[in-house]
SEVOPA-141343 format. One record per residue (C-alpha): z, y, x; residue number from 1; residue in one letter. Coordinates in steps of 0.1 Angstrom, whole numbers. Layout:
BEGIN
[rec [Z; Y; X]; NUM; A]
...
***
This chain:
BEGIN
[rec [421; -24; -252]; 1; X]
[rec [429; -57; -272]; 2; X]
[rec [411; -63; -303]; 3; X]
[rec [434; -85; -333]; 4; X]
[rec [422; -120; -343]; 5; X]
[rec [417; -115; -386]; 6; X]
[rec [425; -151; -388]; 7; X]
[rec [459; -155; -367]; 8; X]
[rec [469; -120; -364]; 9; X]
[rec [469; -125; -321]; 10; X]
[rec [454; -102; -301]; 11; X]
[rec [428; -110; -279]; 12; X]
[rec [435; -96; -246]; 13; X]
[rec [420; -122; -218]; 14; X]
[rec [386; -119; -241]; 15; X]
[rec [385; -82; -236]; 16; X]
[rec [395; -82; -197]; 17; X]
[rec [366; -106; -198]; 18; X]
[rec [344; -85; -212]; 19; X]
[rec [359; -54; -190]; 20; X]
[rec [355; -73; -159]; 21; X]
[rec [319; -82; -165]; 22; X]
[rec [314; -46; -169]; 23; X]
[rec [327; -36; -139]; 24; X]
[rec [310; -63; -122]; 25; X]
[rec [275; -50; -136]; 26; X]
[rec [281; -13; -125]; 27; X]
[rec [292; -20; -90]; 28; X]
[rec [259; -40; -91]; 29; X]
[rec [240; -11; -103]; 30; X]
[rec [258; 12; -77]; 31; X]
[rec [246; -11; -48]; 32; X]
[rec [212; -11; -59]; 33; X]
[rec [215; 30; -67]; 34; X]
[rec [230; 29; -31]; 35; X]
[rec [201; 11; -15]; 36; X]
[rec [175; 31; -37]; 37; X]
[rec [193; 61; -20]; 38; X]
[rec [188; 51; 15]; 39; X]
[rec [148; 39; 12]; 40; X]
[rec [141; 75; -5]; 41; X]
[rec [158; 91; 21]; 42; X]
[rec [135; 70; 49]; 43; X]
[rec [107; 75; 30]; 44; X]
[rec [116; 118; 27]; 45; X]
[rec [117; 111; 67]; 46; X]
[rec [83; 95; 69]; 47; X]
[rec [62; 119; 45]; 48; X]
[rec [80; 148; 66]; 49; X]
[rec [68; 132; 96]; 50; X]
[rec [31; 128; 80]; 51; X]
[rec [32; 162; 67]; 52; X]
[rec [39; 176; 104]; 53; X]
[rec [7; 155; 117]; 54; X]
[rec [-15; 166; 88]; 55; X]
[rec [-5; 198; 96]; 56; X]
[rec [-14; 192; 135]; 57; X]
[rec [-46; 175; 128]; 58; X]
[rec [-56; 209; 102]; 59; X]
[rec [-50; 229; 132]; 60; X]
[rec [-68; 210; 151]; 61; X]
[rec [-97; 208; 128]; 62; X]
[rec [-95; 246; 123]; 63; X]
[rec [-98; 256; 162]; 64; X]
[rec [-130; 226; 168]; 65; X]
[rec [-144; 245; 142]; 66; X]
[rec [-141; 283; 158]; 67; X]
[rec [-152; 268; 190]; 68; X]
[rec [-183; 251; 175]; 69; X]
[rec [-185; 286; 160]; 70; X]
[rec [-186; 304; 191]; 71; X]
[rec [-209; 279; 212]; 72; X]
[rec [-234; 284; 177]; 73; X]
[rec [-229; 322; 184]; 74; X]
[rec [-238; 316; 218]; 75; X]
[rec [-266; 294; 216]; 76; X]
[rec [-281; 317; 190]; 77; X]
[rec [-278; 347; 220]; 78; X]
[rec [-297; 323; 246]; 79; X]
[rec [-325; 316; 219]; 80; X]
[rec [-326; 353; 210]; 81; X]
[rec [-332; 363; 250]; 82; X]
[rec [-361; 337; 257]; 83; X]
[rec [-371; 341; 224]; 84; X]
[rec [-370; 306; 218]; 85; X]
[rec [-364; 312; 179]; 86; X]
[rec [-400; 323; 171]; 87; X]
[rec [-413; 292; 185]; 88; X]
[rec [-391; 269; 170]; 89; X]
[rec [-396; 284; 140]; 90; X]
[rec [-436; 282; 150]; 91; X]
[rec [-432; 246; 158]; 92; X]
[rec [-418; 236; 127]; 93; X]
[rec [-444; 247; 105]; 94; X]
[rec [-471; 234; 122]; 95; X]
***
């Protein structure tokens, strides 16, 4: 693509490789930085799958702690109930 000089009638070709070639030289910029941004989201996909699968482990966690307390209340509740400890505790506590 050569644009024509309006004074002298040339054409300007070495201007407009110029301009092409600063062109090209600005996109194969932008494709390295595209590039890079590509590989840093793909680590950071990694990591947040890696976090997700520990969240994940720690709910699980969380969730069987929690029926165990549940049954060692259930059980502690039975004990109280057999030596009748929870009509004096209650008794206690409002005296």
């Amino acid at each position: 693509a050569a644009l024509l000089d309006s004074m002298t009638g040339a054409v300007k070709v070495s201007r407009m490789a110029d301009i092409d070639n600063l062109i090209i030289e600005h996109l194969r910029h932008v494709r390295t930085v595209v590039d890079g941004l590509r590989d840093d989201m793909r680590e950071v996909k990694q990591k947040l799958g890696h976090l997700e699968e520990l969240a994940a482990g720690l709910f699980g966690q969380y969730a069987s702690l929690s029926k165990r307390l549940d049954r060692l209340d259930n059980r502690l509740e039975r004990v109280e109930q057999r030596l009748d400890l929870g009509r004096m505790t209650n008794s206690i506590w409002l005296l």
